[in-house]
SEKEVEX-683023 format. One record per residue (C-alpha): residue number from 1; residue in three letters; x, y, z. Coordinates in steps of 0.5 Angstrom, whole numbers, plus 500, padded with zeros to 3 digits. Layout:
nr/rest/x/y/z
NUM/ala/X/Y/Z
...
***
This chain:
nr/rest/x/y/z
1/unk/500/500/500
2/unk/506/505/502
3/unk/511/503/496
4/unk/516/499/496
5/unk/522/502/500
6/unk/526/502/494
7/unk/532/507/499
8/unk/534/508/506
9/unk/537/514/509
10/unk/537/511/516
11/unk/539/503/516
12/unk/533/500/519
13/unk/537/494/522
14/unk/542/500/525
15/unk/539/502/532
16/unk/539/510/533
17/unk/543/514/536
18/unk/541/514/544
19/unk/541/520/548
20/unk/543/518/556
21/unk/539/519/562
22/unk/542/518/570
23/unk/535/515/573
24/unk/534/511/579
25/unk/542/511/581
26/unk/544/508/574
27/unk/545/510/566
28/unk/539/509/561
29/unk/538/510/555
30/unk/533/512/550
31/unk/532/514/543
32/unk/526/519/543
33/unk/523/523/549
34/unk/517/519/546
35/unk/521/512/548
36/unk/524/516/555
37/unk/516/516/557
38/unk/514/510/556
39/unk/521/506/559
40/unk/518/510/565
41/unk/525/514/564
42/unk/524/522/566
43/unk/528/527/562
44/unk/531/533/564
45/unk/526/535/558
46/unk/521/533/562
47/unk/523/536/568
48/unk/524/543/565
49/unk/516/543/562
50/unk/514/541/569
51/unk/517/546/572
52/unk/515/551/567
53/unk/507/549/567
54/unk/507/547/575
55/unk/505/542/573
56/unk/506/534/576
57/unk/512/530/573
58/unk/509/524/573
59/unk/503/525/569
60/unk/507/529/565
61/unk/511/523/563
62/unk/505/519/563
63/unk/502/524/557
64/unk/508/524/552
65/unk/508/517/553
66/unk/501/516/550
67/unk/503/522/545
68/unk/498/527/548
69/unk/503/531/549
70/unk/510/533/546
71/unk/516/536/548
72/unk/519/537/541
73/unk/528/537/542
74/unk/533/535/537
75/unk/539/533/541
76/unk/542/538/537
77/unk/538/543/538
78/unk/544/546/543
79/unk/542/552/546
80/unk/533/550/546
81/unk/530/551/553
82/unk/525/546/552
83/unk/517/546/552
84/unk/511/542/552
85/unk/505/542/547
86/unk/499/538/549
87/unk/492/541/551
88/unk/492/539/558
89/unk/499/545/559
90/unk/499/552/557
91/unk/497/553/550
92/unk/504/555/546
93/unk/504/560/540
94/unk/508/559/534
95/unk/511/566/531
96/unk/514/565/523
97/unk/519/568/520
98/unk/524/567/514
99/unk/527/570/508
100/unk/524/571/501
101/unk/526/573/494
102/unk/523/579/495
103/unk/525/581/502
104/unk/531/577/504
105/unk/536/581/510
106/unk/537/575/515
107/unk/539/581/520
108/unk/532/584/520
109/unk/530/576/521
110/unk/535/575/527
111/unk/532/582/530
112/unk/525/579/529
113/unk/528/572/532
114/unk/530/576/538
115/unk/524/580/538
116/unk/519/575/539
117/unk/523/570/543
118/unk/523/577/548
119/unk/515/577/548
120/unk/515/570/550
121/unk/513/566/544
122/unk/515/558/545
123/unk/517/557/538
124/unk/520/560/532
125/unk/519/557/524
126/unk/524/558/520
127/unk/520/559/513
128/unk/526/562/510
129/unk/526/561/502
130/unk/531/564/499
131/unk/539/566/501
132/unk/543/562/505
133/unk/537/558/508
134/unk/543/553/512
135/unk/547/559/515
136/unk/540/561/518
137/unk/537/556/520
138/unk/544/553/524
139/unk/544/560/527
140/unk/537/560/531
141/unk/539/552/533
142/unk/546/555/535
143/unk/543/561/539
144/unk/536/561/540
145/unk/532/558/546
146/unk/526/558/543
147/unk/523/551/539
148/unk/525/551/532
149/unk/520/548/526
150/unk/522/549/519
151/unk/518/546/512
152/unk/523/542/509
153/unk/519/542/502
154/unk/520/550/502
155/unk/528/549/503
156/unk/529/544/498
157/unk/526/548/492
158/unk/533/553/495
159/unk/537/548/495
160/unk/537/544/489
161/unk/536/550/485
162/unk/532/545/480
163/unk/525/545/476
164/unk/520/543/481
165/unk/518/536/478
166/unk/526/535/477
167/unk/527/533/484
168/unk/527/526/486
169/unk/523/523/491
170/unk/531/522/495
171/unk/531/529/494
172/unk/526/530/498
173/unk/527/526/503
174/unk/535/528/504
175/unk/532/534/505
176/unk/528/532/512
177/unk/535/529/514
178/unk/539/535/513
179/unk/533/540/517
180/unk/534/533/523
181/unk/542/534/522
182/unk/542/542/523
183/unk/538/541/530
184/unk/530/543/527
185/unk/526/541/533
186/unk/519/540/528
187/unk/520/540/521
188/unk/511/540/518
189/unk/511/534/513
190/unk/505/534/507
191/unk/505/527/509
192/unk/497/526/509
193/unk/496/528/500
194/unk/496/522/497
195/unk/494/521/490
196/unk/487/518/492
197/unk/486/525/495
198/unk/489/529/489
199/unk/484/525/485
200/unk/477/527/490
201/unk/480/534/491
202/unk/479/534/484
203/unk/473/532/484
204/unk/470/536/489
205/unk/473/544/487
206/unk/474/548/491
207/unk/473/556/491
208/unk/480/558/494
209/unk/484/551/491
210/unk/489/548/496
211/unk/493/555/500
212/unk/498/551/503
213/unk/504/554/500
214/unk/508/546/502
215/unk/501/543/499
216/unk/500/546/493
217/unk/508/544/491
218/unk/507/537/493
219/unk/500/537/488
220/unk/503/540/483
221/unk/511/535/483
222/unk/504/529/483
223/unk/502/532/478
224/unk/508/534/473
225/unk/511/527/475
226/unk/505/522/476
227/unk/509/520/482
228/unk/506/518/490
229/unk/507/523/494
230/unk/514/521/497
231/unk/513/522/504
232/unk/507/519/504
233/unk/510/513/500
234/unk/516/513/504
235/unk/513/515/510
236/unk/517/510/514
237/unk/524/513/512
238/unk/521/520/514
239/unk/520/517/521
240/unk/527/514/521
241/unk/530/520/521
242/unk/525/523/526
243/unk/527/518/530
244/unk/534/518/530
245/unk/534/526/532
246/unk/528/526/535
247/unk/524/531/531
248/unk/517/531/533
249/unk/514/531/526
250/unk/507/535/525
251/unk/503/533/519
252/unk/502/538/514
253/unk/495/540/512
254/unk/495/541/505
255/unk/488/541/504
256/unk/487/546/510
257/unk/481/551/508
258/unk/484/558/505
259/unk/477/560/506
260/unk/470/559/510
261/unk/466/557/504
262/unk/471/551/504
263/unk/472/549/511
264/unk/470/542/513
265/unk/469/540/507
266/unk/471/532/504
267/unk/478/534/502
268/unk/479/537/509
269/unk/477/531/512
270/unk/479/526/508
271/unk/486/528/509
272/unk/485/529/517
273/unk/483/522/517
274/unk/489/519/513
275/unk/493/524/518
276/unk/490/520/524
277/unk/493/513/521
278/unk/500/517/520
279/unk/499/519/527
280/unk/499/511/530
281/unk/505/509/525
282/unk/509/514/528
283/unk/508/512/536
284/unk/509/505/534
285/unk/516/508/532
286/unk/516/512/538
287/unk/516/519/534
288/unk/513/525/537
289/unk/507/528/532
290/unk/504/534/532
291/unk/497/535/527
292/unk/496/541/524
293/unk/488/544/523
294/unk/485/550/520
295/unk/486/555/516
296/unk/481/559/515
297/unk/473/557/518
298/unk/466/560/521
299/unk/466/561/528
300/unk/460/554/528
301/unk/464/550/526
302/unk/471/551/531
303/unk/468/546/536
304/unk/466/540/532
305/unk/473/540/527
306/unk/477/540/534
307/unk/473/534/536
308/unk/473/530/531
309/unk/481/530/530
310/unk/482/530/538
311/unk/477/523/536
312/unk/481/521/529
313/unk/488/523/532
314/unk/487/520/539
315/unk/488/526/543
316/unk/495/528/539
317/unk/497/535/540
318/unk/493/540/535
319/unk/498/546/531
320/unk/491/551/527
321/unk/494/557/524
322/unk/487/561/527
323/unk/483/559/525
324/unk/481/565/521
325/unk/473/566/522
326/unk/472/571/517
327/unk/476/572/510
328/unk/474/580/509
329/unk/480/583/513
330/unk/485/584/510
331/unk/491/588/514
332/unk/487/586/521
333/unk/487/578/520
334/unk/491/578/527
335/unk/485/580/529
336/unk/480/574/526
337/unk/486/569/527
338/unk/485/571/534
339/unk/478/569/534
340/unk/479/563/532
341/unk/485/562/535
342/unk/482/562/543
343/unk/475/558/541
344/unk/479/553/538
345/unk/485/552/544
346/unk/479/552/548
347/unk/476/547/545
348/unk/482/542/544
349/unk/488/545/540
350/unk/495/545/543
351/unk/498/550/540
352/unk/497/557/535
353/unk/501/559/530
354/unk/500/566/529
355/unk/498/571/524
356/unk/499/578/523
357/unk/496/584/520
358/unk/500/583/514
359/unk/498/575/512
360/unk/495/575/505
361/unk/499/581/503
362/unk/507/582/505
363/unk/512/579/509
364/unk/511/581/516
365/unk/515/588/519
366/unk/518/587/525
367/unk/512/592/528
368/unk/508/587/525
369/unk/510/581/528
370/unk/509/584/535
371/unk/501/585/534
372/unk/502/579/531
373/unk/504/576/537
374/unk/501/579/542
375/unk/494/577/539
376/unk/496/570/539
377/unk/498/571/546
378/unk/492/574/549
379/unk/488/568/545
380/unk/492/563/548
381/unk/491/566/555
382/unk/483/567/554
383/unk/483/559/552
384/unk/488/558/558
385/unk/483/561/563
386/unk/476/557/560
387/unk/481/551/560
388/unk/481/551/567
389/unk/490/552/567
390/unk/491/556/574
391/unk/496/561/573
392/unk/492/564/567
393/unk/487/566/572
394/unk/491/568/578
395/unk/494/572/572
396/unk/487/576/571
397/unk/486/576/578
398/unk/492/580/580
399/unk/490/585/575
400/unk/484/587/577
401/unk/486/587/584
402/unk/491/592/581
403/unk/486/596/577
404/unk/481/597/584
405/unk/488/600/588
406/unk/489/605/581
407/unk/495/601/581
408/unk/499/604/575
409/unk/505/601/576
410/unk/502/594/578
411/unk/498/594/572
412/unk/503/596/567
413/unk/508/591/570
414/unk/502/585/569
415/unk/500/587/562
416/unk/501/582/556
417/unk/504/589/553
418/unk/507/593/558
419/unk/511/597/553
420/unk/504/600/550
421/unk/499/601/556
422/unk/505/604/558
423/unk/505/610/553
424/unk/497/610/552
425/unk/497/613/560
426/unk/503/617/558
427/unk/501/620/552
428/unk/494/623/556
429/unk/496/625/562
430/unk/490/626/567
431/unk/489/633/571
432/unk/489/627/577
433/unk/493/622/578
434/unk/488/618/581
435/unk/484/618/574
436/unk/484/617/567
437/unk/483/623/561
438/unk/477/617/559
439/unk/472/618/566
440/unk/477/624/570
441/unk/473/625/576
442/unk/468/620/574
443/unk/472/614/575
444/unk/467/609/578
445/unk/473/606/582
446/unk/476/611/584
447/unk/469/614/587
448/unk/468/606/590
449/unk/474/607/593
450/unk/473/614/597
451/unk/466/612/598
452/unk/467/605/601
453/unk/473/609/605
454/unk/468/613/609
455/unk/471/619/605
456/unk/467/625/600
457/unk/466/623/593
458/unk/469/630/590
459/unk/466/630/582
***
C-alpha cells in the first residue's frame, strides 16, 4: 500500500543513536522523548516542561508516553529551552519568519528572532525561501531558546536549484534528513495527500484551491510526474529519520481550508482521516507527532472539527493557523485569527500559529509580527482561562486586584504589553493621578474607593 521501499537513508536493522538518562542511580538509554516516556525514564526535558507548567511529573511522562503531549528537542538543537504541547498545558503559540526573494536580510530576521522569542513566543518557524537558508536555519538552532520547526518541501526548491517535477523522491527526503542534522525540532511534512485525495480533490472543486504553500508544491510535483507522494509513500523512512534525531513530525494540512466557504469539506476531512492512520505508524516508531488544522473556518464549525480530530488522531496535540472565522479583513486577520484561535485552543487545540496584520498581503515588518504575537497571545490565555489552567486565572486576578487599588504601576507590569499600555497612559495624562483622561473624576473605581472609605465623593 505505502510502495516498495526502493532507498534508505537511516539502515533499518541499525538502531538509533541513543540519548542518556541517569534514572534511578544507574544510566539508561533512549532514542525519543517518546521512547523515554514509555520506559518509565523522566528527562531533563520533561522536567524542565513540568517545572515551567506546574504541572506533576508523572502524569506529565505518562501524556508524552501515550502522544497527547509532546516535548519537541532535536538532540542537536543546543541551546533549546524546551516546552511542551498538549491540550491539558498552557497552549503555545508559534511565530513564522524566514526570508523570500523579495525580502531577504536575514539580520532583520534574526532582530525578528529575538523580538519574538522576547515577548514569549514558545516556538519560531523558520519558512525561509531563498538565501542561504542552512546558514540560518543553523543560526537559530545554535543560539536560539525557542523550539524550531521548518517546512522542508520549501527549503528544497532553494537547495536544489532545479524545476520542480525534476527533484527526486530521494531529493525530497534528504532534505528531512539535512532539517534533522541541523538541530530543527519539528519540521511540518504534507504526508496526508496521496494520489486517491488529489483524485477526490479534483472532483470536488474548491472556490479557494489548496492554499497550502507545501501542499500546492507536493499537488503539482504528483501531477507533473504521476508519482505517489514520496513522503506518504516513504513514510517509514520519513520516520526513521525523525527517529533518530528526534524531530517531532507535524503532519502537514494540505487541503486546509483557505476560505470559510470551503471549510469541512470532503478533502479536508478525508486527508484528517489518513493523518490520524499516519499518526498510529509514527507512535509505533516512538516519533512524536503534532497534527495541523484549520485554515480558514466559520465560528460554528470550530468545536466539531476540534473533536472530530481529538477522535480521529487519538488526542494527538493540534497545531491550527487561526483559524480565521472571516475572510473579508485583510490588514486585520490578527484579529480574525485570534478569534478563531481562542475557540479552537479551548475546545482542544494545542498549539497556534499566529498571524499578523500582513497575511494575505506582504512579508510581515517587525511591527507586524509584535501585534501578531500579542493577539495569539491573548487568544491563547483567553483559551487557557476557559480550559480551567490555573496561573491563567491568577494572571486576571492579580490585574483587576491592581486595577481596583488605581495601581498604574502594577498594572502596566502585568499587562500582556506593558510597553503600549505604558504609553497610552503617557500619551494622555489626566489632571488627577487617580483617574484616567476616559471618566476624570467619574471614575467608578476611584468613587467606590472613596465612598466605601468613608470619604467625600468630590465630582
Amino acid at each position: 500500500m505505502f510502495g516498495r521501499r526502493v532507498f534508505l537513508f537511516v539502515q533499518l536493522g541499525q538502531p538509533p543513536a541513543k540519548f542518556s538518562s541517569i534514572y534511578g542511580g544507574k544510566e539508561m538509554n533512549y532514542t525519543t522523548q517518546m521512547d523515554a516516556a514509555r520506559q518509565g525514564i523522566i528527562t531533563k526535558e520533561m522536567k524542565s516542561v513540568a517545572e515551567k507548567e506546574s504541572f506533576d511529573i508523572n502524569e506529565l511522562q505518562l501524556l508524552v508516553a501515550s502522544g497527547k503531549v509532546v516535548i519537541p528537542a532535536n538532540k542537536n538543537h543546543k541551546s533549546l529551552c524546551p516546552n511542551g504541547i498538549g491540550s491539558m498545558l498552557k497552549t503555545k503559540i508559534n511565530v513564522n519568519l524566514g526570508t523570500s526573494k523579495d525580502c531577504s536580510n536575514l539580520e532583520k530576521e534574526m532582530e525578528k528572532v529575538n523580538k519574538a522569542v522576547e515577548m514569549g513566543a514558545e516556538a519560531i518557524m523558520d519558512l525561509s525561501t531563498h538565501g542561504n537558508t542552512q546558514f540560518f536555519r543553523r543560526k537559530l538552532t545554535a543560539e536560539c531558546p525557542a523550539v524550531i520547526g521548518t517546512v522542508p518541501i520549501y527549503d528544497a526548491i532553494v537547495y536544489y536549484k532545479k524545476e520542480l517535477k525534476d527533484i527526486t523522491a530521494k531529493e525530497w527526503l534528504d532534505v528531512i534528513q539535512m532539517h534533522a542534522e541541523d538541530g530543527v525540532d519539528f519540521q511540518t511534512i504534507h504526508c496526508g495527500i496521496n494520489r486517491n485525495t488529489v483524485q477526490r480533490f479534483k472532483n470536488n472543486k474548491r472556490l479557494t484551491n489548496i492554499v497550502s504553500r507545501g501542499g500546492s508544491l507536493i499537488f503539482a510535483w504528483m501531477e507533473m510526474t504521476g508519482k505517489e507522494n514520496p513522503f506518504y509513500e516513504y513514510y517509514d523512512e520519513v520516520l526513521e529519520i525523525c527517529r533518530k534525531y528526534d524531530v517531532t513530525i507535524s503532519l502537514g494540512d494540505a487541503c486546509r481550508p483557505g476560505s470559510i466557504n470551503d471549510a469541512s469539506d470532503i478533502s479536508q476531512i478525508e486527508e484528517l482521516v489518513t493523518l490520524g492512520e499516519l499518526t498510529k505508524r509514527a507512535w509505533v516508531r516512538d516519533v512524536q507527532v503534532m497534527v495541523e488544522g484549520p485554515g480558514h473556518m466559520p465560528l460554528n464549525q470550530i468545536e466539531a472539527n476540534m473533536k472530530i480530530q481529538q477522535t480521529i488522531c487519538q488526542g494527538a496535540p493540534f497545531y491550527v493557523l487561526g483559524p480565521l472565522v472571516t475572510d473579508i479583513a485583510p490588514g486585520y486577520d490578527h484579529i480574525t485569527s485570534a478569534i478563531g484561535g481562542a475557540i479552537a485552543a479551548a475546545y482542544g487545540a494545542s498549539f497556534l500559529c499566529y498571524v499578523t496584520p500582513a497575511e494575505h498581503l506582504r512579508l510581515p515588518t517587525l511591527e507586524d509580527m509584535k501585534e501578531g504575537i500579542i493577539a495569539s497571545k491573548i487568544a491563547a490565555h483567553a483559551a487557557d482561562i476557559a480550559k480551567g489552567i490555573h496561573s491563567a486565572r491568577d494572571w486576571d486576578y492579580q490585574m483587576s486586584a491592581a486595577r481596583q487599588k488605581l495601581d498604574w504601576e502594577g498594572m502596566f507590569s502585568l499587562a500582556i504589553d506593558p510597553e503600549k499600555a505604558r504609553r497610552y497612559r503617557a500619551e494622555a495624562t489626566p489632571e488627577h493621578s487617580d483617574t484616567c483622561t476616559m471618566c476624570g473624576k467619574m471614575c467608578a473605581v476611584r468613587n467606590m474607593n472613596k465612598i466605601l472609605n468613608e470619604e467625600d465623593v468630590d465630582i
